[in-house]
Backbone as XML, in Angstrom:
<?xml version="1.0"?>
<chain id="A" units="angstrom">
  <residue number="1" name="UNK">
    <atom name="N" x="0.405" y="-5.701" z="-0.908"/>
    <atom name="CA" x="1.031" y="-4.789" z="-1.824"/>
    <atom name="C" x="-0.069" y="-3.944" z="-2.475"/>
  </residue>
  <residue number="2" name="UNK">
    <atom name="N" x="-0.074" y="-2.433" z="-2.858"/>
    <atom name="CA" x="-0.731" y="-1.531" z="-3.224"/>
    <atom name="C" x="-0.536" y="-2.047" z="-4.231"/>
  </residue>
  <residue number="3" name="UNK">
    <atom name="N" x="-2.044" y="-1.950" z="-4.943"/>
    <atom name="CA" x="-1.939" y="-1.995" z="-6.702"/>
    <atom name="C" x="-3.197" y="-0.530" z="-6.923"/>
  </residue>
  <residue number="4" name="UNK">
    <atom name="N" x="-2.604" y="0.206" z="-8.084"/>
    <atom name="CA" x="-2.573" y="1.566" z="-8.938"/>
    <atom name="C" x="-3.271" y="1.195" z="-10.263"/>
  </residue>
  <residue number="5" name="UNK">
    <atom name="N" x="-4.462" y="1.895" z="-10.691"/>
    <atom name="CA" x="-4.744" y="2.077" z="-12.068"/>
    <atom name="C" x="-3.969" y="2.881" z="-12.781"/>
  </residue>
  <residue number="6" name="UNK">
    <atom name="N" x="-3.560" y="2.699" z="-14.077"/>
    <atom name="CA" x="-2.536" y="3.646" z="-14.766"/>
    <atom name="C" x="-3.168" y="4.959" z="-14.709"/>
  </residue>
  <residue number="7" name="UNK">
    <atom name="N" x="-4.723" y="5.092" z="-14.665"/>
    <atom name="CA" x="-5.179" y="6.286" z="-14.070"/>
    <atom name="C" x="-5.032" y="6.901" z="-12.642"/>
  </residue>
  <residue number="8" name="UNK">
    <atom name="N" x="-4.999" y="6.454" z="-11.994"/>
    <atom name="CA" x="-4.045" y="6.893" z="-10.570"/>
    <atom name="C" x="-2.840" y="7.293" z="-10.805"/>
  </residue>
  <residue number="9" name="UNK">
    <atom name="N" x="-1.956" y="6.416" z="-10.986"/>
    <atom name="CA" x="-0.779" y="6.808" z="-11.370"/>
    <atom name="C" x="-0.319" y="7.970" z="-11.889"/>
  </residue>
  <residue number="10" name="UNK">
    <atom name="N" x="-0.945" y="8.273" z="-13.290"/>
    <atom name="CA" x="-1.727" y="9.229" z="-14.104"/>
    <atom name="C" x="-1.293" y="10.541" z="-12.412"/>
  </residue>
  <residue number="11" name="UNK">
    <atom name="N" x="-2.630" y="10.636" z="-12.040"/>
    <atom name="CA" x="-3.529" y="11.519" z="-11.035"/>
    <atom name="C" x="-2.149" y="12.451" z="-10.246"/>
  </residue>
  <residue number="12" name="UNK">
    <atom name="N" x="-1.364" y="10.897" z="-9.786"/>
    <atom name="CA" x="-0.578" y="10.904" z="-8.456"/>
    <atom name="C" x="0.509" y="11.895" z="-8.950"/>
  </residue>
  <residue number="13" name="UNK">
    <atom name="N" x="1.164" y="11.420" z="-10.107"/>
    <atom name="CA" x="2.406" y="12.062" z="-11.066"/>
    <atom name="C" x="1.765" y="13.871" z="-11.379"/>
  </residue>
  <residue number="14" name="UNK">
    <atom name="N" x="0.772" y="14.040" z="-11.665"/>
    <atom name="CA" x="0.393" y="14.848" z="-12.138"/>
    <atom name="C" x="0.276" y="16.133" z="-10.848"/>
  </residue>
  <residue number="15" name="UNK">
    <atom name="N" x="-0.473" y="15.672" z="-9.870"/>
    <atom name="CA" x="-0.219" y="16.263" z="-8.438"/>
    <atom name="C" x="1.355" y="16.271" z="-7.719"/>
  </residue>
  <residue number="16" name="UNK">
    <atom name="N" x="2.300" y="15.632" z="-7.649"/>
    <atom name="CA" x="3.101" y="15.859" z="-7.303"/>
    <atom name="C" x="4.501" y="16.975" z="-8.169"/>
  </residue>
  <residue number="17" name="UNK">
    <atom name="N" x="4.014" y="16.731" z="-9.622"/>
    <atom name="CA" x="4.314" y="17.774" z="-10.217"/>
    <atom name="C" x="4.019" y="19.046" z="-9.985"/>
  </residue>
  <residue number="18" name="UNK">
    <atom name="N" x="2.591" y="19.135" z="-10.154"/>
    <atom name="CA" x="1.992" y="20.481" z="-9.880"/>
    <atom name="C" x="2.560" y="21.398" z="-8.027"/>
  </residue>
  <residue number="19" name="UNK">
    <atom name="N" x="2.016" y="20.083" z="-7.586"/>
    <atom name="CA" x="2.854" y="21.139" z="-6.333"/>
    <atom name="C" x="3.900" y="21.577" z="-5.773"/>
  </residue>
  <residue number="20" name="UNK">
    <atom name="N" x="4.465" y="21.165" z="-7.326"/>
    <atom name="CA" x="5.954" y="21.503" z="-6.994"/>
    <atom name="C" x="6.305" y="22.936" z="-8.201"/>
  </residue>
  <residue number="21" name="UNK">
    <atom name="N" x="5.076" y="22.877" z="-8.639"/>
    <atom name="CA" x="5.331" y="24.227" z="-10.057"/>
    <atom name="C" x="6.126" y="23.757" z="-11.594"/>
  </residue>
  <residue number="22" name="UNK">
    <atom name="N" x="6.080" y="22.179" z="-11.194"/>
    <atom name="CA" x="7.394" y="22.033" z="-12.242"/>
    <atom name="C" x="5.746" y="21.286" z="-13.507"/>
  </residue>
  <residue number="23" name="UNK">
    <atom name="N" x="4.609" y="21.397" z="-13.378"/>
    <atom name="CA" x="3.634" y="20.374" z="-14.033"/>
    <atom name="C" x="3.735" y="21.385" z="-15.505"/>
  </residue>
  <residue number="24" name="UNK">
    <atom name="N" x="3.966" y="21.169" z="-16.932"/>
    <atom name="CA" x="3.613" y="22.346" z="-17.962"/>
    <atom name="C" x="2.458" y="22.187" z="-18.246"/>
  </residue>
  <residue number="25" name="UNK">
    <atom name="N" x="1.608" y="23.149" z="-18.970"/>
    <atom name="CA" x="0.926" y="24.135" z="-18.649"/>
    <atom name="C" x="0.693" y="23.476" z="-20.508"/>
  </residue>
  <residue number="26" name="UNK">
    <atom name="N" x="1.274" y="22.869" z="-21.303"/>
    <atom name="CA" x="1.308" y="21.868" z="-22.639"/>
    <atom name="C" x="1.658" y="20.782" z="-22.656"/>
  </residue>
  <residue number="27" name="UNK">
    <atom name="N" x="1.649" y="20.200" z="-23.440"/>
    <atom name="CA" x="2.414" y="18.804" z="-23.632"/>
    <atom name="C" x="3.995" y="19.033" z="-23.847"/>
  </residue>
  <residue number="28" name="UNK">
    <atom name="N" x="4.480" y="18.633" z="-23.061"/>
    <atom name="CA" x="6.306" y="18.881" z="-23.370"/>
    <atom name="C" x="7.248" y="17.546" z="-21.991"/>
  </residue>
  <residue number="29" name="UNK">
    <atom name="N" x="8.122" y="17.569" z="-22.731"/>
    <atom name="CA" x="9.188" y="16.736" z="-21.830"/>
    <atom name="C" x="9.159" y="17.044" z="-20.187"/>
  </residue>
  <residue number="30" name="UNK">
    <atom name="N" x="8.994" y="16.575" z="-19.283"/>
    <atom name="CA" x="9.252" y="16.488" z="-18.064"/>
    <atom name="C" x="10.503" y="16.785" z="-17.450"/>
  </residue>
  <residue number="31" name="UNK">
    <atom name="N" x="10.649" y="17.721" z="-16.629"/>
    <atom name="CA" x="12.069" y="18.107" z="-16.552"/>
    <atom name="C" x="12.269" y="16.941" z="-14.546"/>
  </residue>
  <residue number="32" name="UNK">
    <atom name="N" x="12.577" y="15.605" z="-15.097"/>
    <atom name="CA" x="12.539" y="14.752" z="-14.652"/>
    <atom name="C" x="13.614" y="15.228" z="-13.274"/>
  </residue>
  <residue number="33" name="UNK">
    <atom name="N" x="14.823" y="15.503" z="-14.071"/>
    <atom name="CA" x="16.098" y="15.931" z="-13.065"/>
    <atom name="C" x="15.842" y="16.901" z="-12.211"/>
  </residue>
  <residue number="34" name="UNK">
    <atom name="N" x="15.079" y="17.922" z="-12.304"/>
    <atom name="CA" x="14.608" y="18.795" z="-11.258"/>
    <atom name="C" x="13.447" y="18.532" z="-10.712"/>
  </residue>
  <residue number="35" name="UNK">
    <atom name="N" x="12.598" y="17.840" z="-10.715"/>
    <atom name="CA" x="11.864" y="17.016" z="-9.748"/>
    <atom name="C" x="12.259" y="16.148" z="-8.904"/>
  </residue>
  <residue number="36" name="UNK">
    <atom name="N" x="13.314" y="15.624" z="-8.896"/>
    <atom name="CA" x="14.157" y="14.872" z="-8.003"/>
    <atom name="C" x="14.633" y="15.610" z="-7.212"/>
  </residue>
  <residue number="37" name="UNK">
    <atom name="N" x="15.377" y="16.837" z="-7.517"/>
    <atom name="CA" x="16.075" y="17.846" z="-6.697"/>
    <atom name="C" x="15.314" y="18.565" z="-6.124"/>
  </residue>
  <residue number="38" name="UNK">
    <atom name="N" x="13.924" y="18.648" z="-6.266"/>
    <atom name="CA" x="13.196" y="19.169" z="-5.480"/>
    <atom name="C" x="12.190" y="18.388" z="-4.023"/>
  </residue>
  <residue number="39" name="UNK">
    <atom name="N" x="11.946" y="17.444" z="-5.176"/>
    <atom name="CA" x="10.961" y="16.876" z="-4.078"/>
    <atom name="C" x="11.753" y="15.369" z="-3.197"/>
  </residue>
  <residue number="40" name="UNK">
    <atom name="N" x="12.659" y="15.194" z="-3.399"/>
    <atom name="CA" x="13.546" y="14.515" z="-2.580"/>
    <atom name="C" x="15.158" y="15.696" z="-2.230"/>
  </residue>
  <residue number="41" name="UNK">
    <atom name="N" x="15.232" y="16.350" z="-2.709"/>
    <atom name="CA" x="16.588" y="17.305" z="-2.517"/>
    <atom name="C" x="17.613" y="16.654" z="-2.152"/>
  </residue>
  <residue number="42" name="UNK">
    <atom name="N" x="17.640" y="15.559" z="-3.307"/>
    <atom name="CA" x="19.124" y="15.332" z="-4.259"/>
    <atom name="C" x="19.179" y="15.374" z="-5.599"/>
  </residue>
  <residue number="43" name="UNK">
    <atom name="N" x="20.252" y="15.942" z="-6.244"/>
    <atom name="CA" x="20.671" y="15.659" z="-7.370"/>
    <atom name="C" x="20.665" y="13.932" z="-7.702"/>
  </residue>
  <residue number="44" name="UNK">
    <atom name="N" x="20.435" y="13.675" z="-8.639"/>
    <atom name="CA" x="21.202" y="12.549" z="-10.091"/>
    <atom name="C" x="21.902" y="12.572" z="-9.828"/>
  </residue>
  <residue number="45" name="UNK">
    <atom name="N" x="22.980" y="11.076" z="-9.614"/>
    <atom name="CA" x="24.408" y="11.646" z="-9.444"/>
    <atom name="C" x="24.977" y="10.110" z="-10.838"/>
  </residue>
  <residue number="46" name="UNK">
    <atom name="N" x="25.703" y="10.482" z="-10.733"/>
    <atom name="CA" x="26.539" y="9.489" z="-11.808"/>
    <atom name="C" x="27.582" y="8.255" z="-11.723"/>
  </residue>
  <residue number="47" name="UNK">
    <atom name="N" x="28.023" y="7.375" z="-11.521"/>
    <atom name="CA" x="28.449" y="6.281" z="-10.607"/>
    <atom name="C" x="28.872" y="4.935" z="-10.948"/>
  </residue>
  <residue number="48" name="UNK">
    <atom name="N" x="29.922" y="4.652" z="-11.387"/>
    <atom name="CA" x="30.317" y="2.873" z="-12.020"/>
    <atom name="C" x="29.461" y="1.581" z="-11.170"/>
  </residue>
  <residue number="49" name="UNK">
    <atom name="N" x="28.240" y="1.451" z="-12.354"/>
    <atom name="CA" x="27.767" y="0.136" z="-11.506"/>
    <atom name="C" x="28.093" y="-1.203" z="-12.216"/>
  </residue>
  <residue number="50" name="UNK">
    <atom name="N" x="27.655" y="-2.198" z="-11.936"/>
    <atom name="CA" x="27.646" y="-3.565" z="-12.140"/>
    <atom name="C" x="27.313" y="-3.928" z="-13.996"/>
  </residue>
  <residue number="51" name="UNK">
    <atom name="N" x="27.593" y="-4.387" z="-14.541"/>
    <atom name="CA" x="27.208" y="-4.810" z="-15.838"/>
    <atom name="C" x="25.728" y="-5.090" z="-15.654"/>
  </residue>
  <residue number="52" name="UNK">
    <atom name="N" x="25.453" y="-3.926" z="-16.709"/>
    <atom name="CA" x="23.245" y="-4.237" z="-16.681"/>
    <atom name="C" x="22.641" y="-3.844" z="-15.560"/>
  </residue>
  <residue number="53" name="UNK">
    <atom name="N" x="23.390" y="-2.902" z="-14.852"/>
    <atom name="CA" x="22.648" y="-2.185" z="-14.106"/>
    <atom name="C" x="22.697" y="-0.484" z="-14.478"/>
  </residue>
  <residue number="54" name="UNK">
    <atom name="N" x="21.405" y="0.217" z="-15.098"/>
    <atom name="CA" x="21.570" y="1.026" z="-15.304"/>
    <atom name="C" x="21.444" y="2.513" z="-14.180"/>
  </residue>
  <residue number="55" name="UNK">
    <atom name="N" x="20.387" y="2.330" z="-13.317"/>
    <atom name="CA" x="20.661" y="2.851" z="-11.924"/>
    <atom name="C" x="19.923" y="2.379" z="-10.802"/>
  </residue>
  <residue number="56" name="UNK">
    <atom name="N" x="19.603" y="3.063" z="-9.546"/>
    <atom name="CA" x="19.168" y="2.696" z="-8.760"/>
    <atom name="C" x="18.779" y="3.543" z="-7.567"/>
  </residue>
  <residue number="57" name="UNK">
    <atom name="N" x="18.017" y="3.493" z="-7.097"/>
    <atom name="CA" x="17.680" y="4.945" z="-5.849"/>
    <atom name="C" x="18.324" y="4.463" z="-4.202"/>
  </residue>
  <residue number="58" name="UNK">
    <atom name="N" x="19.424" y="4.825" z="-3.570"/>
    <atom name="CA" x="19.617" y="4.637" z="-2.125"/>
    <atom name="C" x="18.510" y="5.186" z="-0.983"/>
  </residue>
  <residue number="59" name="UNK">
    <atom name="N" x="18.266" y="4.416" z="-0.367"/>
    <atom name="CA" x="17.169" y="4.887" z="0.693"/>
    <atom name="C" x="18.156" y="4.923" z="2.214"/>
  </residue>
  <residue number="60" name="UNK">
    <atom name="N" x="17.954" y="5.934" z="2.777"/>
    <atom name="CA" x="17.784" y="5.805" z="4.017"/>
    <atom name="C" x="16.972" y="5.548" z="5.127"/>
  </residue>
  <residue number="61" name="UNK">
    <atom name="N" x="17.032" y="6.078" z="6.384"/>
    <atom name="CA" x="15.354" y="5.645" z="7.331"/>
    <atom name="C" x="15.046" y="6.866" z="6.869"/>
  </residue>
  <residue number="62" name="UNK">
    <atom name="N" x="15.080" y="7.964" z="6.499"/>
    <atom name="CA" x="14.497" y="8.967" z="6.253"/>
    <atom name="C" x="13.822" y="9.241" z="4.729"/>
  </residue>
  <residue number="63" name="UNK">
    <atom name="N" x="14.403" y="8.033" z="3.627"/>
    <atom name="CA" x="14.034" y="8.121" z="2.603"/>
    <atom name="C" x="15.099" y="8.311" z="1.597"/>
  </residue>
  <residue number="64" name="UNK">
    <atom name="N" x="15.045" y="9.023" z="0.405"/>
    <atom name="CA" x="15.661" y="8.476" z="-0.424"/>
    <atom name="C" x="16.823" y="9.682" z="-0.439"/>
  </residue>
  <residue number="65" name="UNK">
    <atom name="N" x="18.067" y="8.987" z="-0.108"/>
    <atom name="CA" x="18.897" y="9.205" z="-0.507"/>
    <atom name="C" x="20.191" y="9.601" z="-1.278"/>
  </residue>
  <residue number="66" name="UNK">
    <atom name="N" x="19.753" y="9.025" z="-2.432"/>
    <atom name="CA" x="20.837" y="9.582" z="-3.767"/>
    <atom name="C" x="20.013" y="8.678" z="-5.004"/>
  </residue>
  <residue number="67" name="UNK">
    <atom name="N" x="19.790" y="9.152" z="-6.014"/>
    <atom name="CA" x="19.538" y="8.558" z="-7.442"/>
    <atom name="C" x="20.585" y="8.542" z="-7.935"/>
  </residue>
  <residue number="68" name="UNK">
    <atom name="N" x="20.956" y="7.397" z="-8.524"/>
    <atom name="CA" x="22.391" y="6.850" z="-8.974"/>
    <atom name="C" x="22.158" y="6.227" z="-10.262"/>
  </residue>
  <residue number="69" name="UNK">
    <atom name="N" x="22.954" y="6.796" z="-11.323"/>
    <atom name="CA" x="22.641" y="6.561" z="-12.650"/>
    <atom name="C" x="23.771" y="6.117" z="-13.310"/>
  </residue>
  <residue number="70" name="UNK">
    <atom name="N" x="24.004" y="4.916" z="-13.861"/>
    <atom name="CA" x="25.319" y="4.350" z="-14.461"/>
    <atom name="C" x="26.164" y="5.545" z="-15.476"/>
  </residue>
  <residue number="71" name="UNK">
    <atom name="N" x="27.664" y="5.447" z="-14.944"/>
    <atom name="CA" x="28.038" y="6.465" z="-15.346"/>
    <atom name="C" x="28.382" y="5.816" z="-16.792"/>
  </residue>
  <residue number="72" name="UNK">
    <atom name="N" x="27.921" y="4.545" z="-17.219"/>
    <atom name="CA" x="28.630" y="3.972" z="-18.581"/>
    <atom name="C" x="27.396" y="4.989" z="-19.094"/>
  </residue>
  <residue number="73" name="UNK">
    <atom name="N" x="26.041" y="5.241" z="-18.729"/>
    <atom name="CA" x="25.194" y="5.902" z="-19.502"/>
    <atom name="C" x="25.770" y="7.550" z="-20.235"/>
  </residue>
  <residue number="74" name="UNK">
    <atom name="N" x="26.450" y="8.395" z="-18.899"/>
    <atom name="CA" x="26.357" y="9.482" z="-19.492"/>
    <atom name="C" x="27.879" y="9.447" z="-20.301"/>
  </residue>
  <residue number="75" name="UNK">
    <atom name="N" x="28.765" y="8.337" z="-20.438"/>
    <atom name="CA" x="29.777" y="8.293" z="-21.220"/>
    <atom name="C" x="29.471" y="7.981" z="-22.471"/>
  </residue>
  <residue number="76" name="UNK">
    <atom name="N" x="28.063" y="7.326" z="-22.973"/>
    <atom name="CA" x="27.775" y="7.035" z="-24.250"/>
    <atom name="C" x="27.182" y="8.582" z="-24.781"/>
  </residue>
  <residue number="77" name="UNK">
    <atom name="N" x="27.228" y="9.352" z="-24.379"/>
    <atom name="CA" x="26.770" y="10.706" z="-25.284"/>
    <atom name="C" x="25.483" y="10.365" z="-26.025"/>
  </residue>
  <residue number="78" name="UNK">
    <atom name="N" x="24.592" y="11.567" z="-26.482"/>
    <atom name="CA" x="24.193" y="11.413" z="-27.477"/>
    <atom name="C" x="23.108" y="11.317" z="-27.332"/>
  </residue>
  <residue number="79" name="UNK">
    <atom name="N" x="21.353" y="11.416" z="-27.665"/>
    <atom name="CA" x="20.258" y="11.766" z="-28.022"/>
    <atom name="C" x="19.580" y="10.584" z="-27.270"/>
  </residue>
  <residue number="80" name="UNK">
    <atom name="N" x="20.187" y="9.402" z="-27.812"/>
    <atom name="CA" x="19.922" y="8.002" z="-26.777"/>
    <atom name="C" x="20.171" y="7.796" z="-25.618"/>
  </residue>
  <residue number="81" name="UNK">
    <atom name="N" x="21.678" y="8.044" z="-25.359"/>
    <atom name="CA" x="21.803" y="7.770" z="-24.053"/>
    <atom name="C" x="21.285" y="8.593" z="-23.597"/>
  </residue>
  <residue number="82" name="UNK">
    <atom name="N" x="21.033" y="10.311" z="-23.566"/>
    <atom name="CA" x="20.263" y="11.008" z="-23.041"/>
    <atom name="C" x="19.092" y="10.463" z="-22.506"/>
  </residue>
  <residue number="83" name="UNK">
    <atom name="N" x="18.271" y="10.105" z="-23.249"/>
    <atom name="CA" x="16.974" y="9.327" z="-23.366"/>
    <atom name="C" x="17.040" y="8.018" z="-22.443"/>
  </residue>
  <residue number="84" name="UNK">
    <atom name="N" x="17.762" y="7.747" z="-22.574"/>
    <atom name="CA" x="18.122" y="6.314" z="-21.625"/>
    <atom name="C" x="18.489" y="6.593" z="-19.955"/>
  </residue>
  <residue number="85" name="UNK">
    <atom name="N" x="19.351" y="7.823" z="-19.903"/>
    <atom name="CA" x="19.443" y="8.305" z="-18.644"/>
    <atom name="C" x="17.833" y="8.625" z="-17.651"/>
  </residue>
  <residue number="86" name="UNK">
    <atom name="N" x="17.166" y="9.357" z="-18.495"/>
    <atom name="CA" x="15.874" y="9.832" z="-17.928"/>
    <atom name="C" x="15.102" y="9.215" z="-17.806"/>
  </residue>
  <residue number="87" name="UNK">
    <atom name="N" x="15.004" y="7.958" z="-18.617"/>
    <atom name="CA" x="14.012" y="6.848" z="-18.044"/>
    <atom name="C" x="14.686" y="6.216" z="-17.429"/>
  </residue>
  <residue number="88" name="UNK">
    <atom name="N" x="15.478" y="6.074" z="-16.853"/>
    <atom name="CA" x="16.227" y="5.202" z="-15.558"/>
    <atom name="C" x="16.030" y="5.915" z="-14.623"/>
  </residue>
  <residue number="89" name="UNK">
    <atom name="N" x="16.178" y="7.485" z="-14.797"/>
    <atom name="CA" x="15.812" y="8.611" z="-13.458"/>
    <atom name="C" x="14.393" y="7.980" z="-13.114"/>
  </residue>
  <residue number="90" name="UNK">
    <atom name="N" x="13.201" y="7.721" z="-14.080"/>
    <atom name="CA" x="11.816" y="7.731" z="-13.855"/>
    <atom name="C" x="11.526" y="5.907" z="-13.164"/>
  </residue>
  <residue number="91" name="UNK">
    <atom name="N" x="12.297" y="5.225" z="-13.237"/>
    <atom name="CA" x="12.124" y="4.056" z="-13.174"/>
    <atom name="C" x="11.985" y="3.869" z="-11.657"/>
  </residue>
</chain>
């Protein structure tokens, strides 16, 4: 199993942003949802899962498939669940 310094990690995130145009140029929020749609070209999609599962990424042989985000998340509204959605996108 590959193991990553949080400085790699760091490096890796930062390059795959950039070559996608989406890296800012300041410190600001990550527009998480359109990095998905770009560099895998699917949307977030929204989806009734299991109790305590908040989402999960489908893979195919070709790779990833659909990001699937508990739809109990975007039914709680609100500043949190917002917040809660996007780190489940990043997870």
């Amino acid at each position: 199993m590959p193991y990553f310094t949080p400085s790699q990690i760091d490096n890796m995130c930062c390059d795959e942003l950039r070559s996608l145009g989406l890296l800012p140029s300041s410190r600001e929020p990550i527009r998480i949802e359109r990095f998905i749609e770009k560099r895998f070209n699917v949307s977030p999609q929204y989806e009734d899962s299991p109790n305590g599962v908040l989402g999960f990424t489908r893979f195919g042989k070709n790779g990833v498939k659909a990001v699937v985000i508990s739809a109990s998340l975007d039914a709680e509204g609100g500043k949190v669940a917002g917040r809660r959605a996007r780190t489940t996108i990043r997870s």
